[in-house]
N, C-alpha and C positions, 0 to 999 in steps of 0.2 A: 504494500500500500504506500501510494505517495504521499509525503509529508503535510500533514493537514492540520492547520491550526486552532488550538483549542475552546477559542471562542466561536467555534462554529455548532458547539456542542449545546448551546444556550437555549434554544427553542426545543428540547426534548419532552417529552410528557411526561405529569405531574402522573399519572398512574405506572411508568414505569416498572420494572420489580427487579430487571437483572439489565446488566451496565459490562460490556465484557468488549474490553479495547486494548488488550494486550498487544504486545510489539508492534503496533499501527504507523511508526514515526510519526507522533504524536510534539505539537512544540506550542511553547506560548506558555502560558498562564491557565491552569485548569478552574474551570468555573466552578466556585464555592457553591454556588446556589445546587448545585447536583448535589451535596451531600444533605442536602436538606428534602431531596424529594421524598415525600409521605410514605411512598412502600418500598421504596427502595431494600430489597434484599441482598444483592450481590454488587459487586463494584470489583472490578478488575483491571488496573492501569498497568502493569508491569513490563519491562521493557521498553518503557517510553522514555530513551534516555534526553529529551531535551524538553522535556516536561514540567514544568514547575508548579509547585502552588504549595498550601500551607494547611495544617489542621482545624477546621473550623474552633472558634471560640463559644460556639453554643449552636443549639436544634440540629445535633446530628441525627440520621436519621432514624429512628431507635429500632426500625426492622430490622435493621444489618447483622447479617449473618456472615457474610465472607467480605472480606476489605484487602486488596492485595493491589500495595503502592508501590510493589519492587523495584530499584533498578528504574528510576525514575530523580528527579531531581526537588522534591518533598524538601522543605526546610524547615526549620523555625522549631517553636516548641512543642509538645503534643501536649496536650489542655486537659483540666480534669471534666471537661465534658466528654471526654471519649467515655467515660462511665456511667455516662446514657446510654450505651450501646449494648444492652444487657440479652441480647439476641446473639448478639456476637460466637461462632465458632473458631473461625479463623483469622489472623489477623497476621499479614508479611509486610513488616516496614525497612526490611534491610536493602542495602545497600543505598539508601538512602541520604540525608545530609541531617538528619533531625539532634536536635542537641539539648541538654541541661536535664534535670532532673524527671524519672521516672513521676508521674501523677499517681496518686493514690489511690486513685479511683479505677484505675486500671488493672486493681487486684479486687474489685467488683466483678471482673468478668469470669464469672464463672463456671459458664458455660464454652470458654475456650478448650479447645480442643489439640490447638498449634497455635503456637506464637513463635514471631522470628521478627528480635529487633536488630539482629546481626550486622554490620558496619555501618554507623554511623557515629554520633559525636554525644551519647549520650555519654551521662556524667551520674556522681555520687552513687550512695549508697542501693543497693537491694533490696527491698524491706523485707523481712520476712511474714508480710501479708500476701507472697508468691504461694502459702502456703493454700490458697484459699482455692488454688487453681487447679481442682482436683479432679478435672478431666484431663488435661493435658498430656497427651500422647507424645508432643512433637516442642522441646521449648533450646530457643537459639539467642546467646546474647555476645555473640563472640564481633571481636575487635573495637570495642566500645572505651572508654571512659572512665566503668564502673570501680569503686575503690570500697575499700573496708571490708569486712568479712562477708563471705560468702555464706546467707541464712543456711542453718541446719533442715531445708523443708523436705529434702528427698522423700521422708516416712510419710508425709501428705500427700506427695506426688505420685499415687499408689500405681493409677494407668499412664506412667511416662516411659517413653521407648527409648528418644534418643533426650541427651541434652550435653547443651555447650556452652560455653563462655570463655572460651581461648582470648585470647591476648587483650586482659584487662590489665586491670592492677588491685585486683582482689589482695588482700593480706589475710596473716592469722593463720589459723588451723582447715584443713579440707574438712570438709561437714562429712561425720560418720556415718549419715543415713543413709548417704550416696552410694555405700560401699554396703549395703545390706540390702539393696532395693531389688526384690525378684525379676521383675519386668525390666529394667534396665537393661540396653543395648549395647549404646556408645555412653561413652561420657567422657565428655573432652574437657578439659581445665586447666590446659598446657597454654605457657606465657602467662604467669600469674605472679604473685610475691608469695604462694603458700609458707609455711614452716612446719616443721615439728615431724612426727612419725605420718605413715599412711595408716588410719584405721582399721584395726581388726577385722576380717570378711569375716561372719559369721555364713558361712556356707548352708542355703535352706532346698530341700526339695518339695515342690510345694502339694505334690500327691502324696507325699508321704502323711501316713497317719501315726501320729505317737499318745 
């Protein structure tokens, strides 16, 4: 597709329900007003690498179920109204340019399933309100910002497959839950300031009846 500018997207309809414009060469300014459309359930921009625009500050759409801004040129802060987004499954903001502190409200989502804030400029601490995120399959926060201890939520995170956070600047101790989690696939934590020992594996089989 040839390169088409994103204010041409402005006259779409308000009943809309899925929004799917991945690797389109997409450029300009993407209209804010689309994250406000009333049913909006899906939104998919990824691969629009000359794409810009910014996380609304209020009336996101609160249908949203899948949000995936990959690979796209997204900046600025992401707002504690994304925790109106209580629909929310999936949510890809990486490679992205988003920066400063995690919102709190975004450990309301709790019906995520995947999340991937993977390269960009976010900063500070984790909170260990991650813990709330008890579907989560799929959670990615690598080459970021992040600093201070890594919360101990892995024993929350009971349906998680993979997870990362490579080249931060975590300090402290590796959280021991990570290292007892049955489901666990990957888990990447490499480029970090860890110290201390690696946690005990307590090796579990989960058919096993004792």
């Amino acid at each position: 597709m040839s390169s088409v500018e994103a204010n041409s997207l402005v006259n779409l309809s308000s009943s809309l329900i899925s929004l799917r414009l991945d690797h389109c060469s997409l450029q300009g300014e993407f209209p804010n007003d689309i994250f406000h459309l009333p049913f909006l359930q899906e939104l998919r921009l990824s691969g629009n690498e000359d794409l810009f625009g910014r996380s609304p500050k209020s009336n996101w759409s609160s249908p949203l179920r899948f949000l995936d801004l990959s690979s796209t040129l997204f900046s600025g802060m992401l707002y504690d109204t994304i925790g109106n987004l209580i629909s929310l499954n999936e949510l890809d903001l990486s490679y992205c340019q988003f920066i400063g502190s995690l919102p709190t409200s975004l450990w309301n989502l709790t019906g995520l399933t995947f999340l991937n804030l993977g390269f960009n400029n976010f900063s500070g601490q984790v909170s260990g309100l991650l813990s709330n995120l008890g579907q989560l399959n799929y959670l990615n926060l690598d080459e970021n910002k992040f600093s201070g201890e890594f919360p101990d939520v892995f024993g929350n995170l009971s349906k998680l497959i993979v997870g990362s956070a490579n080249a931060n600047n975590f300090t402290g101790y590796l959280p021991p839950s990570a290292f007892n989690h049955i489901q666990l696939l990957e888990l990447d934590l490499s480029d970090n300031q860890f110290e201390g020992h690696i946690p005990q594996v307590q090796f579990q089989i989960p058919s096993l009846n004792m």
